[in-house]
Structure formats: structure tokens, C-alpha cells
BATOR-201839 format. One line per 3 residues: number of its first residue (from 0); for each residue x, z, y of C-alpha. Coordinates in steps of 0.02 Angstrom, whole numbers, plus 32768, in hexadecimal, padded with zeros to 4 digits. Example, Ala and Ser with C-alpha at 12.3 -4.5 7.8 and 13.67 -1.06 7.14 Angstrom:
2
0) 8267 8186 7F1F  82AC 8165 7FCB
END
This chain:
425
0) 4635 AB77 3A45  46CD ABF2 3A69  4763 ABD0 39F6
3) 4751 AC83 39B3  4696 AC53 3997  46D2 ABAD 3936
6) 4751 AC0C 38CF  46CD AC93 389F  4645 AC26 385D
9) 46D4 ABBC 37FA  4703 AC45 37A3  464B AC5D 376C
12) 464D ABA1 3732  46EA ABB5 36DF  46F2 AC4F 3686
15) 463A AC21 3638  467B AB79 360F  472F ABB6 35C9
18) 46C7 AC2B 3555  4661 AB92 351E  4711 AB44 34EB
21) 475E ABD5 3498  46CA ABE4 3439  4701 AB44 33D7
24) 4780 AB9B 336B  46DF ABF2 3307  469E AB4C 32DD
27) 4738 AAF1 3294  47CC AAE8 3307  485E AB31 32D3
30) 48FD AB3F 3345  4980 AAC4 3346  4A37 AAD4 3355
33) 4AA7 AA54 3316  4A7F A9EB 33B4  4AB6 AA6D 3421
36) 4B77 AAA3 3449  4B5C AB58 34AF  4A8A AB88 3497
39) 49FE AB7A 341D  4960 AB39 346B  48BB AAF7 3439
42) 48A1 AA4F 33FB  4848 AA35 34AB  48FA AA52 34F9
45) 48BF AADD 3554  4853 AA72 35C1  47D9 AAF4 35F6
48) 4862 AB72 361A  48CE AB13 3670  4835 AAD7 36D9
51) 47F7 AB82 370C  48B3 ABB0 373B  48C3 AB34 37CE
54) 4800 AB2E 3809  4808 ABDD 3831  48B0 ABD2 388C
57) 4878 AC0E 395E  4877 AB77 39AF  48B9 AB59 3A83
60) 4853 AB71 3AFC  4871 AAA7 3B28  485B AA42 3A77
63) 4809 AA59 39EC  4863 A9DB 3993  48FD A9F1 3938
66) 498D A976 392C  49CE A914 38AC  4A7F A936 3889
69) 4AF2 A8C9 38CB  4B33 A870 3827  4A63 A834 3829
72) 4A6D A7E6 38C0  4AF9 A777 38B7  4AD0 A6C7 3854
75) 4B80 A69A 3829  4BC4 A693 3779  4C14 A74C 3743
78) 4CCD A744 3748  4CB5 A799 36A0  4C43 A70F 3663
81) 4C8F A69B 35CD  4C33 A5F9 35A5  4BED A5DC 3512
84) 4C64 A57D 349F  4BDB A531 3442  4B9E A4DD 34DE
87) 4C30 A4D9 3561  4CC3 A4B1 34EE  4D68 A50A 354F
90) 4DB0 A489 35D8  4D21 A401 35CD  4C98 A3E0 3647
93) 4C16 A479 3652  4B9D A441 35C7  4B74 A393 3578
96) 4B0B A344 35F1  4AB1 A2C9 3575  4A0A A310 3550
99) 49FD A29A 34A1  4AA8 A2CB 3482  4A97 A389 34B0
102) 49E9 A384 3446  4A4D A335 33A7  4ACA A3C8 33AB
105) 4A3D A43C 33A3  49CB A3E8 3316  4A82 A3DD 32BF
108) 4AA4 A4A0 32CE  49FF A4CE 328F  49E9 A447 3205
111) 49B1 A4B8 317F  4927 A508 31D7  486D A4EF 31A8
114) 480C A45A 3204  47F9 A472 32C0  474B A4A2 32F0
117) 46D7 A403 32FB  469E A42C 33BD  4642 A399 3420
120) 460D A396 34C1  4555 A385 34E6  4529 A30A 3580
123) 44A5 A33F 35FE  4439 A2C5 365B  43F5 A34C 36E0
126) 4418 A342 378F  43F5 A29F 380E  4477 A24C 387C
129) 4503 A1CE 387B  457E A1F1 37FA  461D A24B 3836
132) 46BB A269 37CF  46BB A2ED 373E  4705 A397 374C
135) 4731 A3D3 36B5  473A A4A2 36AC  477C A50C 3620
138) 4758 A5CA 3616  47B6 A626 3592  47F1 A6D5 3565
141) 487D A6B0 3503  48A5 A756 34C5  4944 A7B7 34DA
144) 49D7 A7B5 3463  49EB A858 3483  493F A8A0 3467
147) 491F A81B 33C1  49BA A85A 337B  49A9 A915 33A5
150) 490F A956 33E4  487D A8E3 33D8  488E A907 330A
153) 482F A86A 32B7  4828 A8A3 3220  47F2 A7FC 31DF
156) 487D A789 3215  4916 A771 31B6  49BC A7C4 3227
159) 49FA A71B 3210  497D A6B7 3267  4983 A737 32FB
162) 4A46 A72A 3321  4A81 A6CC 33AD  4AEC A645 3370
165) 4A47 A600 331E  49B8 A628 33A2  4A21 A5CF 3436
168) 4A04 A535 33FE  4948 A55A 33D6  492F A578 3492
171) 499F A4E0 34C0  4946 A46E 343E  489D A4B3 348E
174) 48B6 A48B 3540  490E A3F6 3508  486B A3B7 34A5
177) 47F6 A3B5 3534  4851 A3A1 35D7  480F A403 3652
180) 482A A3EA 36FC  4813 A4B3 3726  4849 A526 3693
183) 481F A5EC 36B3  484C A662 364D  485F A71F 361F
186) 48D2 A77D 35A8  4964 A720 35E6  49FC A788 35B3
189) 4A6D A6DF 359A  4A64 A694 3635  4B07 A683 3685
192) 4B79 A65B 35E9  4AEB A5ED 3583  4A55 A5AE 35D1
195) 4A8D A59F 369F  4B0C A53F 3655  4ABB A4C7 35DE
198) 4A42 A4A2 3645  4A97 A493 36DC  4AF1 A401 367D
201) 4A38 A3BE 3671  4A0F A3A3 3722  49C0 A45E 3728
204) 49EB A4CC 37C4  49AD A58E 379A  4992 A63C 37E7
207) 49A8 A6CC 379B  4956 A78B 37A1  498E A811 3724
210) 493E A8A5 3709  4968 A941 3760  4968 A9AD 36C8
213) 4979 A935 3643  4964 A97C 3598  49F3 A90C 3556
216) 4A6F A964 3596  4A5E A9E4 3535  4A87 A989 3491
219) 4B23 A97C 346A  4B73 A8D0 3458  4AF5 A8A1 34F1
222) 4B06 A7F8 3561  4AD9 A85B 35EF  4A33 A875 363D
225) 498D A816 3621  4921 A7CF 3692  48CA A742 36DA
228) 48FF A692 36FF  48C4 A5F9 374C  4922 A545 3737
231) 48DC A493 3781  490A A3F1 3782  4972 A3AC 381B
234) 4942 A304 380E  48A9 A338 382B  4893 A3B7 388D
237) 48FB A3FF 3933  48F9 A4CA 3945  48B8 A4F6 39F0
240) 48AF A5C6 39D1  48B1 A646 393A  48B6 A6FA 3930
243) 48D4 A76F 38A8  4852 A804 38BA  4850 A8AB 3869
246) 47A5 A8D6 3844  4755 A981 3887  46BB A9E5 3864
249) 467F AA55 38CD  471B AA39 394E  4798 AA55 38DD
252) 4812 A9EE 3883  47EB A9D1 37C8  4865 A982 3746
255) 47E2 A8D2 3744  4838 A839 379C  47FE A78B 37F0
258) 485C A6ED 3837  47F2 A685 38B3  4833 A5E2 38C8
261) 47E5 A563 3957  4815 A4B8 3920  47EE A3FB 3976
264) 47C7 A37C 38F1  4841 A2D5 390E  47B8 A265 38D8
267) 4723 A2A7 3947  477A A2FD 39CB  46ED A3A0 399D
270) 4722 A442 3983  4721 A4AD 38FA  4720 A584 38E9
273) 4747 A5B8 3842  4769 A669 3808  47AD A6B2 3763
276) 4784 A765 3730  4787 A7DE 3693  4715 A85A 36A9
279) 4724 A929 3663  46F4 A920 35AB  46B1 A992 352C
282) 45F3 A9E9 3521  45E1 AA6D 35A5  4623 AA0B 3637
285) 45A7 A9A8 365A  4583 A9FF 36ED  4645 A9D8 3730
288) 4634 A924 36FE  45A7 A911 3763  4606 A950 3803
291) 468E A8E4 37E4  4632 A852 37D9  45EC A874 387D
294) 4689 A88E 38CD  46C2 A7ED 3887  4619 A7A3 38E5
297) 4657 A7EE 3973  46F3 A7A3 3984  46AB A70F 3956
300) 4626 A710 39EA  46C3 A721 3A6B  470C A686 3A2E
303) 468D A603 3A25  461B A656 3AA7  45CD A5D7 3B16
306) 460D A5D3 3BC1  45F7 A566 3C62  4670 A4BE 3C5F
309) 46BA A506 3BB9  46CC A44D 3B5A  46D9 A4B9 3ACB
312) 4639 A4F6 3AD7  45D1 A51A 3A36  4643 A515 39C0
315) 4618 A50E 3908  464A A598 389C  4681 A597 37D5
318) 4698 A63A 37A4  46ED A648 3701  46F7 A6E7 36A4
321) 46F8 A764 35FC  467F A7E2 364D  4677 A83B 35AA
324) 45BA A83D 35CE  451D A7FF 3575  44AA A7A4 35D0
327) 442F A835 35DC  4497 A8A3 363B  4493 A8CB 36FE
330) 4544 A864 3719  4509 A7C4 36E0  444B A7DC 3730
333) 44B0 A7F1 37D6  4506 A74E 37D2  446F A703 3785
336) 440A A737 3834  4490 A72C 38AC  447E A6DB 3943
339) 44F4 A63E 3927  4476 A603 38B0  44D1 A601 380C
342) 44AE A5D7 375B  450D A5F4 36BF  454E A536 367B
345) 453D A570 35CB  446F A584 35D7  4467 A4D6 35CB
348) 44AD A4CD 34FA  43F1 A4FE 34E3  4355 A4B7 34C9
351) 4302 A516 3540  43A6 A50F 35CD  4372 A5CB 35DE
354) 43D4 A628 356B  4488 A640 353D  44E1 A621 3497
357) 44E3 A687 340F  4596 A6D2 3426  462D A68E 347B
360) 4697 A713 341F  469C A73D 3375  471C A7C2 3318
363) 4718 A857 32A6  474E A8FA 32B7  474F A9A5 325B
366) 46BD A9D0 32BD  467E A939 327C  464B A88B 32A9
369) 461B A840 3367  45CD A7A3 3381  45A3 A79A 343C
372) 459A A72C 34E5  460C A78C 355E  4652 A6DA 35A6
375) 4611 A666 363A  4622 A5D8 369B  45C7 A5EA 374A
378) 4599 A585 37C3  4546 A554 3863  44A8 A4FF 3834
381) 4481 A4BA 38CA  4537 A45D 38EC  4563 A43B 3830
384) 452A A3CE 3797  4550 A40F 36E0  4575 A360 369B
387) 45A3 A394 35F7  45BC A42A 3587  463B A441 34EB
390) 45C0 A49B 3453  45FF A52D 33FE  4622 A52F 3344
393) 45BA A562 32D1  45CC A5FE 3262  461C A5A9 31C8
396) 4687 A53A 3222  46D1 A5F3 3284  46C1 A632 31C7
399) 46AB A6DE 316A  474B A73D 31AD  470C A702 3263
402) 4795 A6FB 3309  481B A6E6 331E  484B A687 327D
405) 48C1 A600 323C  485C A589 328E  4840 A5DD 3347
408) 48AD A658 3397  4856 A6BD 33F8  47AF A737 33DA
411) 4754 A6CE 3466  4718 A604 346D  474A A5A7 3505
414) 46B5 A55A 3562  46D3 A4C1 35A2  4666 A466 3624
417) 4670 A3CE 3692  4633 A3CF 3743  45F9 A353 37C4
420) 45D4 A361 3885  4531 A34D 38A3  451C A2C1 3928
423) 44D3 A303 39CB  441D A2DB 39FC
END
């Protein structure tokens, strides 16, 4: 298809869609302005607009991809960037590098909060073969100061429990509680003064992919842009490759982002491909979240590709995401039947290992209340063993005024999973 050809039929797309969006102010939105230093926009951020803007742009004759900007590229610390105090006290060593100690400082800051949710994790017996050592994965979208605070608008949750000298040490305490070996995660608009930091200081190297467009920079007080991030454990693991991709549909760059990472296990000497995307949300895209995700396939397919003498050969994928879709839609049906033979880890909470949870996010909002599955955990079926699965909590424990609360920080549960190699026939 013609670049003219490509621009024409996105503005078709577009303009349908950004009608669908505008049409949210007749049901209950109402424009916000107090986050906003120079323009009013819609509680979406202008999303849709901002969207249609750059996908209709002509693109050369000799890409259809456009670049990030320069400042997302480079994976050194801002100049601009301060530490957090909290965390990296002025003139000490970068963060406390004591995981019991680090935990007691955040238990200690958030001592008068309700009871921590009573999560276990569930051990499977499926699967044959030798037993390997455990990989233990945690997918979370921890939700963006910027968008809790200004546009996301839980009308539910206390302003107090969503500022960020309290929710830091939420996320902290929650990473700190399970110890995962691969953390992925989306929303991340604290990475280089808070959580690069802090968990650096743990043994964690990371990677980092904002968001072209992020809608945090348009509130005002922002950290700087959201995105995607993707930390693992050193000890453990040794990076061999990872790339930060900007996700397309139909040839041309959208605002969605992934990081592939290709790691080699210490223990095992096997290799690992794990990926960590957020996916276009809202009703009405569904269509747009379904090409992303098979761009992200895509890309995925030229990295662990099988070719001849390659000792890296079949790789096994975890693919870690908030793809903002249910499990009926086209997005999750095409990872579900893709050709690397993947299976969402999450299936196995039920009885019947078929079916998904109930919800892994929970919140309300003036349009009123969402309880859905839009999270995942994939993986390669064939290559991996789900060893064991943390449960969700139930609906009283989350409680009436639902996420984020006192008790959680962010609108969405982490899933946490640990993984085996399965042992080659």
C-alpha cells in the first residue's frame, strides 16, 4: 500500500474513532483544567486527537516508521534527574541495598494503612521432567502518578492514598514481597529518580521505553513521560539483546510501546525472550489493539526465529503486558493461536485451567465501575512450566471503594508467576 493510500484509510479509522471519543462528553465527562498550564483537554488527554494528528502525517518514500526522539533513546540518567530523598539520601550510596532493611522502611512509612491483601500462591503439579530452577515473573501496571492524580479521576479513592510520597513505597513493598527475578511493568512515570534507582540497589539491571506521546506530560507538576519498563535480576540472569519497539498498525507508528529483552539464565545456561507491552486502551480500539499486538508478534518472530547453527534457537517467550483487552477480543485470540504456541499463565487459577480470572483490575469512575481481565502473563507452552501462580484477592479483601486504595496503589493487581524449563526429551 502507497503511503498516500495508508494515510487515506487512517484518516477513515481515525476520524470514526475520534468521533467515538468525543462522544464521551454527552455521557458524563466533563473537561478538566486545573491539571493543565496552557490547554483544556478531555479527561482522555486528548488521546484520540493527538493520535489521528501524527498517523496521518505523509510518510517517506523509504520508512514507514517514525523515530523516537533522541532523549528516548539514550538509557542514561537525565542530567535533570534528582533522586529520590526518601530512597537515595543526598551523598550516600544509590539506595539501601538490604532488601529486609529496604522492606522495613516501607512497612514503617505506611504503618497506618489497612492489612495488606492476603495473596498466596497456588502450586501446580502439571508438566513432566527433571526439576529445573524457578523463574519467578511479575507483570504489573503500576499506574502513573500523573494520570492517578490528574486524569484517570477515581472517584473512589481518597487524594491521599493516591499521592506519591505514599504509593512509592506500595510498589517498593510489592516487588519487595515476592522477589521476582523478571519484573515488567507499564505506567512507569518514576523510573529514573525512584524505582531504576531502588532497585538497582537490589541487584536489578532495567530498560526503559517511554511513550511517544505520553499523556503525562500534559499535567502539570508531571515526572515526565510514562511508559514501559523491564528490570531483572543480575545474579541471575546475563542480558544478551533488548530493543525498545514502537508499535505500528497498519505501517505506521502508534503511541503503544514494547521492550524485548533476550536473557541467558546463570543457572541453566537456557535462554529466555521476554517482552513488556501496554496496549491502546478504551472501547472502540479494539480494532488498533489487535494490530499492535501483531506487530509486537512480529518483532517477536525476528528474534527468536529458528535458524541453522543458531545455539539460541527456540527460544521461549514471556510476554508480559496490560493489553487493555478482555479475553474475548481479536488481540488476545491472536496470541492465544499464534504460532509460538502460547498460553496465558493465569488460566491455570481455575478449576477448569481454561478460563481467566474474574478481573485483574478493579476501579471506579464517573462513568461508573470496571471490573475486568485486561492483564497477562504469556508463555511458550511447549518450552515452559507454570510452577506456581499467586491468587487474586477476593472482592472484600479489594473492598467497596475498589483500586487503588489505602491498601494497593495502583487500579491493576500484579500477577505473579514462577517458571521452570522444561527438560528436553
Amino acid at each position: 500500500m502507497y503511503p498516500e493510500a495508508r494515510t487515506q484509510r487512517a484518516k477513515y479509522w481515525f476520524t470514526k474513532n475520534e468521533k467515538q471519543v468525543c462522544s464521551c462528553q454527552k455521557v458524563g465527562f466533563k473537561r478538566k483544567s486545573s491539571f493543565y498550564s496552557s490547554k483544556e483537554v478531555y479527561p482522555m488527554g486528548g488521546g484520540a486527537t493527538k493520535l489521528y494528528n501524527a498517523l496521518t502525517q505523509p510518510l517517506s518514500s523509504t520508512s514507514s516508521l517514525l523515530p523516537f526522539p533522541s532523549s528516548h533513546l539514550n538509557p542514561q540518567l537525565p542530567a535533570f534527574t534528582k533522586l529520590d530523598p526518601d530512597f537515595c539520601p543526598e551523598g550516600s550510596s544509590p539506595c539501601p541495598p538490604d532488601p529486609e532493611e529496604l522492606l522495613r522502611q516501607c512497612e514503617e512509612a505506611v504503618r497506618d494503612r489497612p492489612p495488606r491483601f492476603d495473596r498466596k500462591f497456588v502450586h501446580l503439579g502439571d508438566g513432566d521432567g527433571a526439576p529445573s530452577s524457578v523463574i519467578r515473573v511479575m507483570q504489573w501496571n503500576i499506574l502513573a502518578q500523573a494520570l492517578g492524580e490528574g486524569l484517570d479521576n477515581f472517584v473512589m479513592c481518597p487524594l491521599e492514598a493516591l499521592s506519591w510520597s505514599r504509593r512509592k513505597y506500595l510498589i517498593v513493598e510489592e516487588v519487595l514481597t515476592y522477589r521476582p527475578h523478571i519484573v515488567c511493568m507499564q505506567e512507569v512515570d518514576h523510573y529514573y529518580d525512584t524505582l531504576q534507582p531502588v532497585l538497582a540497589g537490589l541487584g536489578y539491571s532495567s530498560q526503559f521505553c517511554p511513550k511517544p506521546w505520553s499523556p503525562c506530560l500534559g499535567v502539570e507538576g508531571n515526572n515526565g513521560p510514562d511508559g514501559c519498563a523491564l528490570f531483572y535480576d543480575e545474579s541471575r540472569f546475563e542480558l544478551l539483546d533488548s530493543v525498545n519497539i514502537r508499535l505500528s498498525a497498519m505501517r505506521i507508528p502508534t503511541n503503544q510501546v514494547a521492550i524485548v529483552t533476550t536473557l541467558r539464565c546463570r543457572i541453566t545456561g537456557k535462554c529466555v525472550c521476554v517482552a513488556v507491552t501496554h496496549l491502546k486502551a478504551r472501547s472502540g480500539w479494539e480494532w488498533l489493539r489487535s494490530t499492535q499486538g501483531s506487530d509486537l508478534l512480529w518483532h517477536l518472530q525476528n528474534v527468536v526465529q529458528k535458524q541453522p547453527g543458531d545455539p539460541a534457537a527456540d527460544i521461549p517467550l514471556l510476554i508480559c503486558g496490560d493489553f487493555n483487552a478482555v479475553p474475548n477480543e481479536e488481540v488476545y485470540r491472536r496470541f492465544a493461536t499464534s504460532p509460538f504456541g502460547l498460553d496465558s499463565a493465569y488460566k491455570k487459577l481455575s478449576r477448569d485451567g481454561l478460563t481467566e480470572p474474574e478481573y485483574t483490575t478493579w476501579k471506579i469512575r464517573p462513568t461508573g465501575e470496571c471490573c475486568s481481565t485486561l492483564d497477562y502473563i504469556w508463555y511458550t507452552k511447549d518450552t515452559l512450566r507454570v510452577d506456581a501462580v499467586l491468587d487474586m484477592p477476593t472482592e472484600e479483601e479489594i473492598g467497596p471503594n475498589r483500586l487503588p486504595s489505602f491498601s494497593y496503589p495502583s487500579d491493576h493487581l500484579s500477577l505473579v508467576c514462577d517458571f521452570s524449563f522444561k527438560e528436553e526429551e
